[in-house]
mmCIF file of the N, C-alpha and C atoms, coordinates in Angstrom:
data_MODEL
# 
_entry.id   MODEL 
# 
loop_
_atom_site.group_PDB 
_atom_site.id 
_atom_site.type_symbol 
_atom_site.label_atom_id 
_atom_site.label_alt_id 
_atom_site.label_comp_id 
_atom_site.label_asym_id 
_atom_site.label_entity_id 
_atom_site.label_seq_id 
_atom_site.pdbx_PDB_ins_code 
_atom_site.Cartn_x 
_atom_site.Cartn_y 
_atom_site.Cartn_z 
_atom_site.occupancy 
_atom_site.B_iso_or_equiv 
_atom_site.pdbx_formal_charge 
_atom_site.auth_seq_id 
_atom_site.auth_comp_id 
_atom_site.auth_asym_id 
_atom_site.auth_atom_id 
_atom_site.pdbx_PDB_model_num 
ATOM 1   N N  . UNK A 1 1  ? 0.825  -1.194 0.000   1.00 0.00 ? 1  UNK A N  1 
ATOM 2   C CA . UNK A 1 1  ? 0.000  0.000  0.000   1.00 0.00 ? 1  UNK A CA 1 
ATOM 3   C C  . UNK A 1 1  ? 0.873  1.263  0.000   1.00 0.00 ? 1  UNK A C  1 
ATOM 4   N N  . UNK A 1 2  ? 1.875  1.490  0.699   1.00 0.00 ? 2  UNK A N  1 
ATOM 5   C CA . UNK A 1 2  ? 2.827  2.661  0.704   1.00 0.00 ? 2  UNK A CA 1 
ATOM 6   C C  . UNK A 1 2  ? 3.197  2.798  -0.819  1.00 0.00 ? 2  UNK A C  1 
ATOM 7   N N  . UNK A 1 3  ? 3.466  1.780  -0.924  1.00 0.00 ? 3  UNK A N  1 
ATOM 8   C CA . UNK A 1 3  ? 4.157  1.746  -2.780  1.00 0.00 ? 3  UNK A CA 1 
ATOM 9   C C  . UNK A 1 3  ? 3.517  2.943  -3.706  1.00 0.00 ? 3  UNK A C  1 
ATOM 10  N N  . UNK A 1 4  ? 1.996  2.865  -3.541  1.00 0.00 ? 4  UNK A N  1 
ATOM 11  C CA . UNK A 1 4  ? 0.771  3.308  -4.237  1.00 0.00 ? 4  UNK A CA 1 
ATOM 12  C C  . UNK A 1 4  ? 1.069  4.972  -3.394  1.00 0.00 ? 4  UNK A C  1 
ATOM 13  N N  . UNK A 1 5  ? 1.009  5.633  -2.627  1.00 0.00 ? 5  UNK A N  1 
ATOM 14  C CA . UNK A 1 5  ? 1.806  6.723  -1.890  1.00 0.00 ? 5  UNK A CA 1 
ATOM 15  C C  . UNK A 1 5  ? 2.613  7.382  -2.158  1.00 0.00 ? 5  UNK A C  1 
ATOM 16  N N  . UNK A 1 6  ? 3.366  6.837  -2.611  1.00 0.00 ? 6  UNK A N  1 
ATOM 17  C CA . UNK A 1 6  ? 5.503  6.984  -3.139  1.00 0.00 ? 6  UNK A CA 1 
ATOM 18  C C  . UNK A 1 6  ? 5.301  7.416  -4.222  1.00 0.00 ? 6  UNK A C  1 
ATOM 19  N N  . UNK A 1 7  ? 4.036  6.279  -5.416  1.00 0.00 ? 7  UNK A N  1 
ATOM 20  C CA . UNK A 1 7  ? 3.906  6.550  -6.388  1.00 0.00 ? 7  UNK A CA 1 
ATOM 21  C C  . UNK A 1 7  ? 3.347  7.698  -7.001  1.00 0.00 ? 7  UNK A C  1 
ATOM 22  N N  . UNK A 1 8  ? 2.144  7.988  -6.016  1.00 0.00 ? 8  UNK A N  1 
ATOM 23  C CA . UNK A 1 8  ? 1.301  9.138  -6.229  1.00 0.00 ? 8  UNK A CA 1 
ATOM 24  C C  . UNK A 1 8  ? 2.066  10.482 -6.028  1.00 0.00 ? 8  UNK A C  1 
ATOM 25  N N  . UNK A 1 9  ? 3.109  10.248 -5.036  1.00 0.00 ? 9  UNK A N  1 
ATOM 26  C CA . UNK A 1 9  ? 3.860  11.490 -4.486  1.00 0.00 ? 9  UNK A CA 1 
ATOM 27  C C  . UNK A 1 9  ? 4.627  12.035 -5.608  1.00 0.00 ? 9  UNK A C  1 
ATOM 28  N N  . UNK A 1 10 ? 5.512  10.867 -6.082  1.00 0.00 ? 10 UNK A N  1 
ATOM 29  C CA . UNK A 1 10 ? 6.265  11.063 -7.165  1.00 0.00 ? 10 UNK A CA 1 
ATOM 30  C C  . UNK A 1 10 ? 5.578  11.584 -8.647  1.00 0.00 ? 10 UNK A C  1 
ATOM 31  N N  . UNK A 1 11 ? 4.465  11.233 -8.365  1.00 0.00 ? 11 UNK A N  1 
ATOM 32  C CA . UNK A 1 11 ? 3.455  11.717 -9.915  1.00 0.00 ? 11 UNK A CA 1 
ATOM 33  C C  . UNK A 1 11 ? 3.314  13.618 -10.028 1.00 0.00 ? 11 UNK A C  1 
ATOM 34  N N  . UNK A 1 12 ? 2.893  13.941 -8.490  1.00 0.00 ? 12 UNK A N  1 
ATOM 35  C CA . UNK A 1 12 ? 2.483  14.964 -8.447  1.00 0.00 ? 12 UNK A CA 1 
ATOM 36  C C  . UNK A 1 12 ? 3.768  16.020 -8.481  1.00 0.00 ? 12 UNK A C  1 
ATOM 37  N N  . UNK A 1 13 ? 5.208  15.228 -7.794  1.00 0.00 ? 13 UNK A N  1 
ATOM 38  C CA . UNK A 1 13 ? 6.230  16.132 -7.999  1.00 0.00 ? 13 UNK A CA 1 
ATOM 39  C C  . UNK A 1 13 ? 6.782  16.553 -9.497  1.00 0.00 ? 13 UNK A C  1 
ATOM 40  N N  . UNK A 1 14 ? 6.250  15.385 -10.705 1.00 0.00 ? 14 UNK A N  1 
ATOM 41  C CA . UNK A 1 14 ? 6.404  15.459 -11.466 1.00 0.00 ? 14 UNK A CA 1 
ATOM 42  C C  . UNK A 1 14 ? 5.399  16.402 -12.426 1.00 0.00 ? 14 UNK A C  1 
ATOM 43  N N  . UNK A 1 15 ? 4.256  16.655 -12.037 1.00 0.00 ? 15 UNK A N  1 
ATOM 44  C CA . UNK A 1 15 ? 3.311  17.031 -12.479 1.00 0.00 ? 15 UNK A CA 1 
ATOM 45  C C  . UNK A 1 15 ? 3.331  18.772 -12.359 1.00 0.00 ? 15 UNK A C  1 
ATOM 46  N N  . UNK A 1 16 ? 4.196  19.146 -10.890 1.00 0.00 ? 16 UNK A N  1 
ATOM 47  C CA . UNK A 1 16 ? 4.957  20.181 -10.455 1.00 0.00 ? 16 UNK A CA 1 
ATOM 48  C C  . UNK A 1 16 ? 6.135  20.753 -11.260 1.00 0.00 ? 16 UNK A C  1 
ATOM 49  N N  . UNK A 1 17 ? 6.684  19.831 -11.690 1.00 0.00 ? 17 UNK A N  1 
ATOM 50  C CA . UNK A 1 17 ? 8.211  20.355 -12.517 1.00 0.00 ? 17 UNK A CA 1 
ATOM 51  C C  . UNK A 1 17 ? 7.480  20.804 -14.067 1.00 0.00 ? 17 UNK A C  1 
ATOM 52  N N  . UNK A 1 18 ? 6.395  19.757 -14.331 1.00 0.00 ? 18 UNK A N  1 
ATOM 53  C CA . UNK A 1 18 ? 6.075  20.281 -15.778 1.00 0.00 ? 18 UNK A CA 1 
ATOM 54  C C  . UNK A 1 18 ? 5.515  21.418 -15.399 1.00 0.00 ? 18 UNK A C  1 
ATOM 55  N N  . UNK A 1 19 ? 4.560  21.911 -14.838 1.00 0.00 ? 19 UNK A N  1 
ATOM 56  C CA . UNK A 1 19 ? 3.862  22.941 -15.067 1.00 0.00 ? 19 UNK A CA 1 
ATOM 57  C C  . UNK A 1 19 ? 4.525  24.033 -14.805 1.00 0.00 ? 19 UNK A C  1 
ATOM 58  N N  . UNK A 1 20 ? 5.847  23.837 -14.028 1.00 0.00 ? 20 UNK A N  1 
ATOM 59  C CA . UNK A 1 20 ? 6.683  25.193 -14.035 1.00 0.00 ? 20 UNK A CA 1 
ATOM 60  C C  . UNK A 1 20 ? 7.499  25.297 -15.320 1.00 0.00 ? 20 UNK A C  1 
ATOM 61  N N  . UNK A 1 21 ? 7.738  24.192 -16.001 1.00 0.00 ? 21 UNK A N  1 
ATOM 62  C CA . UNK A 1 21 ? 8.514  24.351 -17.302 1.00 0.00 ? 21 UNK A CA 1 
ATOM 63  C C  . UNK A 1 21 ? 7.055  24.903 -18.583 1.00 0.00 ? 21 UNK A C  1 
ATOM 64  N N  . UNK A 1 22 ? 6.099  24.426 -18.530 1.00 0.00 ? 22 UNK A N  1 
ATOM 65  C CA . UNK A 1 22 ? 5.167  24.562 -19.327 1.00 0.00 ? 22 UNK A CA 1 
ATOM 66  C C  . UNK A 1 22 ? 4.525  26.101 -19.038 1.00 0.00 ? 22 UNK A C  1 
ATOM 67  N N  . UNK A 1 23 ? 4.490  26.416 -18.067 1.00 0.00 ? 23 UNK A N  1 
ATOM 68  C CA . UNK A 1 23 ? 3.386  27.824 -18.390 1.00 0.00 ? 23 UNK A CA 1 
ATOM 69  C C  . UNK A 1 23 ? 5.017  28.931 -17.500 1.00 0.00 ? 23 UNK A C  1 
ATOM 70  N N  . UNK A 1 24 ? 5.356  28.975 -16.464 1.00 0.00 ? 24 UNK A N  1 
ATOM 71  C CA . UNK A 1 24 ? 6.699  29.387 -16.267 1.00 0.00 ? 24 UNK A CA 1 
ATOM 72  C C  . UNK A 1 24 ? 7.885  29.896 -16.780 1.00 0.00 ? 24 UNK A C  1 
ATOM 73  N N  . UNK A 1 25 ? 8.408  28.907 -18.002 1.00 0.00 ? 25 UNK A N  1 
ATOM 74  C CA . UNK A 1 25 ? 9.356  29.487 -18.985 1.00 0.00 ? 25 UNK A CA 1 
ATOM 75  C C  . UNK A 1 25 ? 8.616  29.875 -20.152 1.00 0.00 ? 25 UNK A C  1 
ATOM 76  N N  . UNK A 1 26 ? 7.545  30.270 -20.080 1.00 0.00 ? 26 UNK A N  1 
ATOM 77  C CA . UNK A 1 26 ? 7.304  30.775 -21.534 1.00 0.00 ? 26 UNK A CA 1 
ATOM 78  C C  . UNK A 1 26 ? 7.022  29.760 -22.188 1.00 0.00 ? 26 UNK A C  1 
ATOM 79  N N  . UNK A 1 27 ? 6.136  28.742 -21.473 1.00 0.00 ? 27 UNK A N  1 
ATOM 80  C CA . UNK A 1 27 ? 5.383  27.745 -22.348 1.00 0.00 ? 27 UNK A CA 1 
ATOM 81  C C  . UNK A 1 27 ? 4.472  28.527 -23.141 1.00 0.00 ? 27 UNK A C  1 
ATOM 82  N N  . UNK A 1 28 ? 4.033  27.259 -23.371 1.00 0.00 ? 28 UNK A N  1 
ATOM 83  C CA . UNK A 1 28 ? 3.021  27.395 -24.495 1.00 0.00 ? 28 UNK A CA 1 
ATOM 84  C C  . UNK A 1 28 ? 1.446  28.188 -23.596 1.00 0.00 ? 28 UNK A C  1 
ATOM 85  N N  . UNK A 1 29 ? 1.326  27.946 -22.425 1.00 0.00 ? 29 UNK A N  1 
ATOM 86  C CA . UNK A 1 29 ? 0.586  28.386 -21.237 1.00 0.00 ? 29 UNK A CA 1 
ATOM 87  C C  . UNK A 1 29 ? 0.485  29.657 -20.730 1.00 0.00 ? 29 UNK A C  1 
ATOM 88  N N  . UNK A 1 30 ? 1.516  29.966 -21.333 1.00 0.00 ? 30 UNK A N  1 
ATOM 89  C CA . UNK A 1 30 ? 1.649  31.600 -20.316 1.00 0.00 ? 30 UNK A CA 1 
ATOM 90  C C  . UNK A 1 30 ? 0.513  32.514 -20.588 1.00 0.00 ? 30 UNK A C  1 
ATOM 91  N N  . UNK A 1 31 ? 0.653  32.516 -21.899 1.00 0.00 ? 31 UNK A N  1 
ATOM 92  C CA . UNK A 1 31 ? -0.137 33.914 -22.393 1.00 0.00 ? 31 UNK A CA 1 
ATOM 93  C C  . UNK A 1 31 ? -1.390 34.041 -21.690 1.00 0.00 ? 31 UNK A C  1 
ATOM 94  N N  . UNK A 1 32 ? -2.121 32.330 -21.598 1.00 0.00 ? 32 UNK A N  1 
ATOM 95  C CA . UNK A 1 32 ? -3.816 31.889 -20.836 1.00 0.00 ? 32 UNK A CA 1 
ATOM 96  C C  . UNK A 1 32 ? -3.981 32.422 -19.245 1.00 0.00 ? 32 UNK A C  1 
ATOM 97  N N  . UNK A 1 33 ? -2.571 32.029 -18.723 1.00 0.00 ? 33 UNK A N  1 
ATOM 98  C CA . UNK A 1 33 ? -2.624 32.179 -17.256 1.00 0.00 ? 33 UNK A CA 1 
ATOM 99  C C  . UNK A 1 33 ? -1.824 32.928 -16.737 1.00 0.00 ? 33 UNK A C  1 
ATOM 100 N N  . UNK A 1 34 ? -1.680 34.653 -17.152 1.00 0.00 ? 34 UNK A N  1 
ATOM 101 C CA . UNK A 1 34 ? -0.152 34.938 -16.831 1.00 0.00 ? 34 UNK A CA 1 
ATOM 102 C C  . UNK A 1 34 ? -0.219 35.420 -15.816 1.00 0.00 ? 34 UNK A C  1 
ATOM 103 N N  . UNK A 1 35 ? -1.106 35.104 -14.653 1.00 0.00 ? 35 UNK A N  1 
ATOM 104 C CA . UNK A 1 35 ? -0.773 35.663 -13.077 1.00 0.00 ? 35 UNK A CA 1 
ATOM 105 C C  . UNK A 1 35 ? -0.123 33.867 -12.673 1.00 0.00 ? 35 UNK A C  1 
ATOM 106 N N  . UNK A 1 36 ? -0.145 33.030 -13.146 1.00 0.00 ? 36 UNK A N  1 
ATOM 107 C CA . UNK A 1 36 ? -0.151 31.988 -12.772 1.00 0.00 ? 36 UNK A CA 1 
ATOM 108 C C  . UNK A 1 36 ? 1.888  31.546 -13.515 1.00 0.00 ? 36 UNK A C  1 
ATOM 109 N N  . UNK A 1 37 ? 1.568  32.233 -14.717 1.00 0.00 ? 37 UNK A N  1 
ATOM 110 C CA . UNK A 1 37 ? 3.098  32.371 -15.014 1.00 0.00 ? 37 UNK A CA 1 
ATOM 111 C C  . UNK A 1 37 ? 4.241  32.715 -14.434 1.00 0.00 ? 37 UNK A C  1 
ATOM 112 N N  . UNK A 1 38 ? 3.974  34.324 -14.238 1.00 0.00 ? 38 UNK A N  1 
ATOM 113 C CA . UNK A 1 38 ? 4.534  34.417 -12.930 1.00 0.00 ? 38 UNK A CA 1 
ATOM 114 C C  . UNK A 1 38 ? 5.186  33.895 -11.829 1.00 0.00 ? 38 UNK A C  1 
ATOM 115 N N  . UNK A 1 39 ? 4.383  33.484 -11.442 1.00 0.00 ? 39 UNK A N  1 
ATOM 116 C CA . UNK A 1 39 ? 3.976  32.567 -10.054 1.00 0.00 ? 39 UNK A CA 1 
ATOM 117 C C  . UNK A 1 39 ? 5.479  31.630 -10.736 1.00 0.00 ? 39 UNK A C  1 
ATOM 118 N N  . UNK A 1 40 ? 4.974  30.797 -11.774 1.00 0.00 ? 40 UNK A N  1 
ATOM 119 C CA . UNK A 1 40 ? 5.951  29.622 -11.877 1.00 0.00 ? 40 UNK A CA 1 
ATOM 120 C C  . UNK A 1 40 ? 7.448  30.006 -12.366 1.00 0.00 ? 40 UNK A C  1 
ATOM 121 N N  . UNK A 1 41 ? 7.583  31.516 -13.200 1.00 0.00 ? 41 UNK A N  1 
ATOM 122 C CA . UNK A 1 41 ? 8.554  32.148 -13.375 1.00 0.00 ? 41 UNK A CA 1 
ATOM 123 C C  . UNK A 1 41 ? 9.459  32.082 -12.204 1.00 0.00 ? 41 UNK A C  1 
ATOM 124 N N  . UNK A 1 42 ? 8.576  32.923 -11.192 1.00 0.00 ? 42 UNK A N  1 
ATOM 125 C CA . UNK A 1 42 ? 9.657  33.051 -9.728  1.00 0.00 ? 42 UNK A CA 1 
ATOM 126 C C  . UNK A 1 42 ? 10.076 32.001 -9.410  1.00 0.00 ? 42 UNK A C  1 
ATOM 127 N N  . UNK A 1 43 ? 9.402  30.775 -9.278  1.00 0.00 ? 43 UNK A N  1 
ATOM 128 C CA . UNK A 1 43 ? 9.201  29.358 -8.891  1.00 0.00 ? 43 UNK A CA 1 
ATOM 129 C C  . UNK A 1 43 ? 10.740 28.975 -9.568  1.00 0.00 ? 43 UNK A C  1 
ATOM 130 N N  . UNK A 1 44 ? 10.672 28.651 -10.919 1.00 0.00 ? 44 UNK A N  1 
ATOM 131 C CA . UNK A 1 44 ? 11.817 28.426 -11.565 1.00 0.00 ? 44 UNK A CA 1 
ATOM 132 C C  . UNK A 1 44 ? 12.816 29.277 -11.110 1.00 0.00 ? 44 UNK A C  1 
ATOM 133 N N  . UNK A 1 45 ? 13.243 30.551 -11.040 1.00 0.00 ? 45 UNK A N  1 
ATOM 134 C CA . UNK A 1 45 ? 14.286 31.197 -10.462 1.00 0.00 ? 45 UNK A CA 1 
ATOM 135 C C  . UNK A 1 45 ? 14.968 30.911 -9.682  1.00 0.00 ? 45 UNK A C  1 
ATOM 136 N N  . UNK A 1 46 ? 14.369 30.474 -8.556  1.00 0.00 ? 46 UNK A N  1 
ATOM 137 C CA . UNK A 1 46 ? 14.075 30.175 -7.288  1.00 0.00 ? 46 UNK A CA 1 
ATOM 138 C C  . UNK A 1 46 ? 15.068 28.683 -7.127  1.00 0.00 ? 46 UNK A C  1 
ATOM 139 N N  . UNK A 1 47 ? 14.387 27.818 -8.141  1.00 0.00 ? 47 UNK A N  1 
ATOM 140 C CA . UNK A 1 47 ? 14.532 26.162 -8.154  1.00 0.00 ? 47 UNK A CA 1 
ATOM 141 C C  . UNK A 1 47 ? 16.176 26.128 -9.521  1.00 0.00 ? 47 UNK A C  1 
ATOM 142 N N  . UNK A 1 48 ? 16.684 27.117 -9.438  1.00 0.00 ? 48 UNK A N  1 
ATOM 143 C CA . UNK A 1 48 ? 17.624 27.360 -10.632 1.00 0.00 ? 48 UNK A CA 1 
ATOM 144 C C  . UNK A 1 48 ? 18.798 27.715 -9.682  1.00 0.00 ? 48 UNK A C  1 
ATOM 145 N N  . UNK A 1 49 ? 18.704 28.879 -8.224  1.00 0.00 ? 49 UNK A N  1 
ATOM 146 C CA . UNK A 1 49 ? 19.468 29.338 -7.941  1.00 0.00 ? 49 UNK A CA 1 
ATOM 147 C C  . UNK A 1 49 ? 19.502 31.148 -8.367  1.00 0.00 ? 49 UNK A C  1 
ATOM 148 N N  . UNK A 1 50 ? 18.736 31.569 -9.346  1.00 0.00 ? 50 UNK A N  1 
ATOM 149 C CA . UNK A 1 50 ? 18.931 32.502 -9.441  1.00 0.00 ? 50 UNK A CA 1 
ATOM 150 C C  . UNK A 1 50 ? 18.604 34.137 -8.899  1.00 0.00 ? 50 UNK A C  1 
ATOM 151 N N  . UNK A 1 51 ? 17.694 33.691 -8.199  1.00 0.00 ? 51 UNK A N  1 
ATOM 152 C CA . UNK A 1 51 ? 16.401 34.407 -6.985  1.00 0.00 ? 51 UNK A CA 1 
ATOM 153 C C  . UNK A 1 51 ? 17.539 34.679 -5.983  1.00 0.00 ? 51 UNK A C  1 
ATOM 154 N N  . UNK A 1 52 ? 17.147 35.628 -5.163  1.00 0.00 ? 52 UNK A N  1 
ATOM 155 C CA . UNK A 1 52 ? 17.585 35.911 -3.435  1.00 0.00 ? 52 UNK A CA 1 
ATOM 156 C C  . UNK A 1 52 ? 16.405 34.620 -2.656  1.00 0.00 ? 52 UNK A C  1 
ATOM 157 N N  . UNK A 1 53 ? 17.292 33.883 -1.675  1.00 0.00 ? 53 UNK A N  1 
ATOM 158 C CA . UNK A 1 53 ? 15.939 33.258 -1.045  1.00 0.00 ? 53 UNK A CA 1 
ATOM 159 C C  . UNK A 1 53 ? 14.743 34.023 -0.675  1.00 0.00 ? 53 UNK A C  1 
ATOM 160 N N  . UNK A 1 54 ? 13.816 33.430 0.085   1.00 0.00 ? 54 UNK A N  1 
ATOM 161 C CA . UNK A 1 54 ? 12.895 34.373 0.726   1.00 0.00 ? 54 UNK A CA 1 
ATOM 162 C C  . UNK A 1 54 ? 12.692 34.830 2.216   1.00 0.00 ? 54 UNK A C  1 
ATOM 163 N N  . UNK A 1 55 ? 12.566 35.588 2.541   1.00 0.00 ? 55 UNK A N  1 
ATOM 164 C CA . UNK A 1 55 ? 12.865 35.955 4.115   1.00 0.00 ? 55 UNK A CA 1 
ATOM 165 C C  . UNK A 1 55 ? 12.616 35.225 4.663   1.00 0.00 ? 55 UNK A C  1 
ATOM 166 N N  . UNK A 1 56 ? 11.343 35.164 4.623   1.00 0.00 ? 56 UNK A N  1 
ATOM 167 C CA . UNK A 1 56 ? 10.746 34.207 5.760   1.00 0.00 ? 56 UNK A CA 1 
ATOM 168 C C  . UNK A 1 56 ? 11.618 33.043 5.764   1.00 0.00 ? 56 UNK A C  1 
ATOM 169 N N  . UNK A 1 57 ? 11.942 32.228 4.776   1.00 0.00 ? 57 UNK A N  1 
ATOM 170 C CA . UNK A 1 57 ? 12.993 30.513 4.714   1.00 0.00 ? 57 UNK A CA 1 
ATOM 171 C C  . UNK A 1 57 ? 14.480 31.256 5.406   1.00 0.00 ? 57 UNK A C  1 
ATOM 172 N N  . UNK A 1 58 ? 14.663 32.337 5.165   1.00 0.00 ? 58 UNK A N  1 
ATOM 173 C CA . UNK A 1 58 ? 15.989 33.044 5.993   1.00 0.00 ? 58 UNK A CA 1 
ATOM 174 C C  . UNK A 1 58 ? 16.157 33.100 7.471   1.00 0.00 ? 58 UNK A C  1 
ATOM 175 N N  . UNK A 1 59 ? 14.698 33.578 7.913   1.00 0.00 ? 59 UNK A N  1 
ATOM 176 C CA . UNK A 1 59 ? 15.035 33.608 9.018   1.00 0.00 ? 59 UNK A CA 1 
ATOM 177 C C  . UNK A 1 59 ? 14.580 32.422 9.768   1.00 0.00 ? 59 UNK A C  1 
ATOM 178 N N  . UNK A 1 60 ? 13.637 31.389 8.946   1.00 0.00 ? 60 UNK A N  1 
ATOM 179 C CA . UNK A 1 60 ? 13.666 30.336 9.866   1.00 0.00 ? 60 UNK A CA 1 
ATOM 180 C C  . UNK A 1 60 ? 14.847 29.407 10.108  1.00 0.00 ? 60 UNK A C  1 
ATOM 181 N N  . UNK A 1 61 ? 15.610 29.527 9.180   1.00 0.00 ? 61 UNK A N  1 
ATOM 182 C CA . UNK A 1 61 ? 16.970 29.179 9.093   1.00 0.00 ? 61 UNK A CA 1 
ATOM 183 C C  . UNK A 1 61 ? 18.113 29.556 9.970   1.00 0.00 ? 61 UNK A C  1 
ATOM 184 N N  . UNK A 1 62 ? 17.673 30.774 10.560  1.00 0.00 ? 62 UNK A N  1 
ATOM 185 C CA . UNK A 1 62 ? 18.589 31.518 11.533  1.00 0.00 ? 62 UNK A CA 1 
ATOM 186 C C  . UNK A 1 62 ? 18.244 31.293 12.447  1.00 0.00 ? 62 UNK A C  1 
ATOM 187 N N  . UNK A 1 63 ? 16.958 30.758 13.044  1.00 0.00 ? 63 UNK A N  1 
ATOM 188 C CA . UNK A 1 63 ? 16.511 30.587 14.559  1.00 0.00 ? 63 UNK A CA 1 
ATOM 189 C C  . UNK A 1 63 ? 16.758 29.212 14.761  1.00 0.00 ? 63 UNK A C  1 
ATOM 190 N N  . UNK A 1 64 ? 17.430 28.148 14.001  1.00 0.00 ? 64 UNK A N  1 
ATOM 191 C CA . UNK A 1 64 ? 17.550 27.231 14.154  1.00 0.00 ? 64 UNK A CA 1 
ATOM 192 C C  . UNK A 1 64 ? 18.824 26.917 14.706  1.00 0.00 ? 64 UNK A C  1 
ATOM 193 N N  . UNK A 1 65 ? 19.073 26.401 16.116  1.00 0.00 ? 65 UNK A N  1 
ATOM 194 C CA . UNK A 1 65 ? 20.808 26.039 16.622  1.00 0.00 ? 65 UNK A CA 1 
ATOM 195 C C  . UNK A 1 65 ? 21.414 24.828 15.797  1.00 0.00 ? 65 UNK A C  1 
ATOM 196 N N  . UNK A 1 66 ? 22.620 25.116 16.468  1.00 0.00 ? 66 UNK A N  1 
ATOM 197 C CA . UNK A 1 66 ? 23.950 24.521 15.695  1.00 0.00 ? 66 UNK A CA 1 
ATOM 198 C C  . UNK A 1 66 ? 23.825 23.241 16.433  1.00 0.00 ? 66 UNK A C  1 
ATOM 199 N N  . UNK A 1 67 ? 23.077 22.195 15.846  1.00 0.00 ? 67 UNK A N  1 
ATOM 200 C CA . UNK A 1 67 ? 23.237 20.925 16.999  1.00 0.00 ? 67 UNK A CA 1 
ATOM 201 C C  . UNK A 1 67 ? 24.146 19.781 16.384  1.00 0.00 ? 67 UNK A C  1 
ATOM 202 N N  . UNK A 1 68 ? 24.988 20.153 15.471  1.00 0.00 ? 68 UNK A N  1 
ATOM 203 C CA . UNK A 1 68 ? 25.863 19.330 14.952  1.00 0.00 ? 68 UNK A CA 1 
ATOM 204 C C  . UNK A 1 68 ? 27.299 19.226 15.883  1.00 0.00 ? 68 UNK A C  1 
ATOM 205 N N  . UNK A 1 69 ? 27.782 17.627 16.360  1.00 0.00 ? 69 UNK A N  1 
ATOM 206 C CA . UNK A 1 69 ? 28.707 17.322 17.344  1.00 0.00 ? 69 UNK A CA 1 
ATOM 207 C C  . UNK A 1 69 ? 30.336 18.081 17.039  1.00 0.00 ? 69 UNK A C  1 
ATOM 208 N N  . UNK A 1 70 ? 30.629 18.027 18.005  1.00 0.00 ? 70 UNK A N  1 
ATOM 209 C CA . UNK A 1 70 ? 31.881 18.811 17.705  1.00 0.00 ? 70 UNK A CA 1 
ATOM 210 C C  . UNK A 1 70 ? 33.194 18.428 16.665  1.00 0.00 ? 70 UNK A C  1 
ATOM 211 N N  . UNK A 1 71 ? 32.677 17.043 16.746  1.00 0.00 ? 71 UNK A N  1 
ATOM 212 C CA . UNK A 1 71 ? 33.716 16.803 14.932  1.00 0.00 ? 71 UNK A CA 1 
ATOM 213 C C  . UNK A 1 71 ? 33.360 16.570 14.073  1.00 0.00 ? 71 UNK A C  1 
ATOM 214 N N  . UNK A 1 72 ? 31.911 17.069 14.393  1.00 0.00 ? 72 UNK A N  1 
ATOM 215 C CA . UNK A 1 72 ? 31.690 17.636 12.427  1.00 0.00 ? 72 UNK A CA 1 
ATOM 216 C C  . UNK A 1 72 ? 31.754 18.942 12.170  1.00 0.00 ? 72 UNK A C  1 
ATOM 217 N N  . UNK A 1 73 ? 31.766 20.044 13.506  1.00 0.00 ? 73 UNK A N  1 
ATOM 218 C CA . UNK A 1 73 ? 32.166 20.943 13.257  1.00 0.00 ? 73 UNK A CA 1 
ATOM 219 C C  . UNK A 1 73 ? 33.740 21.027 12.515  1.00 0.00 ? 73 UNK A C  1 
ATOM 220 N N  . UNK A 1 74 ? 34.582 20.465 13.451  1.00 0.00 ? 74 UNK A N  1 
ATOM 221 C CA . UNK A 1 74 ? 35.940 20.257 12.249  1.00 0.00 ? 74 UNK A CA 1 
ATOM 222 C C  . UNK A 1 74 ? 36.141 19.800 11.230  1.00 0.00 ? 74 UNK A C  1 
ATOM 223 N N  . UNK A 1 75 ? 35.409 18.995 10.881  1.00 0.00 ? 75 UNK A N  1 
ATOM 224 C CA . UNK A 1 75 ? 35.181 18.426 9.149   1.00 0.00 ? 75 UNK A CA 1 
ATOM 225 C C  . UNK A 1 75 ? 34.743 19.597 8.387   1.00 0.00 ? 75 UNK A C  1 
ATOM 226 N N  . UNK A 1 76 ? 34.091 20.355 8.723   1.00 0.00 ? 76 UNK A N  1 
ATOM 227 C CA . UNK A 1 76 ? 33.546 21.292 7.900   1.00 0.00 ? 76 UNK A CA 1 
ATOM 228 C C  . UNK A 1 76 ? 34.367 22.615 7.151   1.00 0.00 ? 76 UNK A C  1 
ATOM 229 N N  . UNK A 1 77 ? 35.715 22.272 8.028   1.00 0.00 ? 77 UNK A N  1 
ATOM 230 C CA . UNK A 1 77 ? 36.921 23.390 7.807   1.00 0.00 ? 77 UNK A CA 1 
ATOM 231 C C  . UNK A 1 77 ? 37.895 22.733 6.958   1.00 0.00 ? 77 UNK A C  1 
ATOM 232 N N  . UNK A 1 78 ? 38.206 23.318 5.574   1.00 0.00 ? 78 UNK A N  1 
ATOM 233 C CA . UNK A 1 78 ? 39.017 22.131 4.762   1.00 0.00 ? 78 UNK A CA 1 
ATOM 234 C C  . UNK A 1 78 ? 40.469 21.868 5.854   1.00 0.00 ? 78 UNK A C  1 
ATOM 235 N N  . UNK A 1 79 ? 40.497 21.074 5.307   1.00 0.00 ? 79 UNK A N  1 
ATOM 236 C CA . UNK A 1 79 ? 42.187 20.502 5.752   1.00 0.00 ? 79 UNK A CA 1 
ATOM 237 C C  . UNK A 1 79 ? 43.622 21.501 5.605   1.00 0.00 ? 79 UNK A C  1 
ATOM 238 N N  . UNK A 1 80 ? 44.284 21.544 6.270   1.00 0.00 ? 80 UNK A N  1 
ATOM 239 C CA . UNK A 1 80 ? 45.892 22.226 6.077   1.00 0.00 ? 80 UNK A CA 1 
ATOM 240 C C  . UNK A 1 80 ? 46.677 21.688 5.750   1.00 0.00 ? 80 UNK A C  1 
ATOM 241 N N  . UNK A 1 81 ? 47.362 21.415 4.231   1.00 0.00 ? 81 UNK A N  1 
ATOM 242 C CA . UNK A 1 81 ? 48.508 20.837 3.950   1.00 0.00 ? 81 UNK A CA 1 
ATOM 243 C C  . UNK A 1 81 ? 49.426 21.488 3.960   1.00 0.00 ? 81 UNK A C  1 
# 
């Protein structure tokens, strides 16, 4: 039964990527829905890297502590040869 779940999940993430490539980049969609273009424009930006994040994901990011053990804090510093 989970299988059927996974599957559905995976349908809809997929169903997500098209519609930001389809009405978003200047599909064929845009012109019909262009408050909705938009929308998937930023979306893509966003999912590209090319956007500033968004505050709100900023600062929930900042209220969150450092609970990583103290030698992974040193892993995280390259090495000195």
């Amino acid at each position: 039964m989970s299988y059927w779940i996974i599957t559905v999940a995976l349908v809809a993430i997929a169903l997500c990527v098209i519609a930001v490539v389809a009405v978003g980049m200047n599909g064929s969609l845009a012109s019909k829905a262009p408050e909705f273009a938009n929308v998937m424009a930023n979306t893509a930006k966003h999912l590209n890297g090319d956007a500033d994040p968004p505050q709100g994901l900023v600062e929930f990011f900042e209220e969150i502590e450092d609970i990583r053990p103290k030698s992974a804090d040193s892993a995280a510093e390259a090495p000195k040869r």
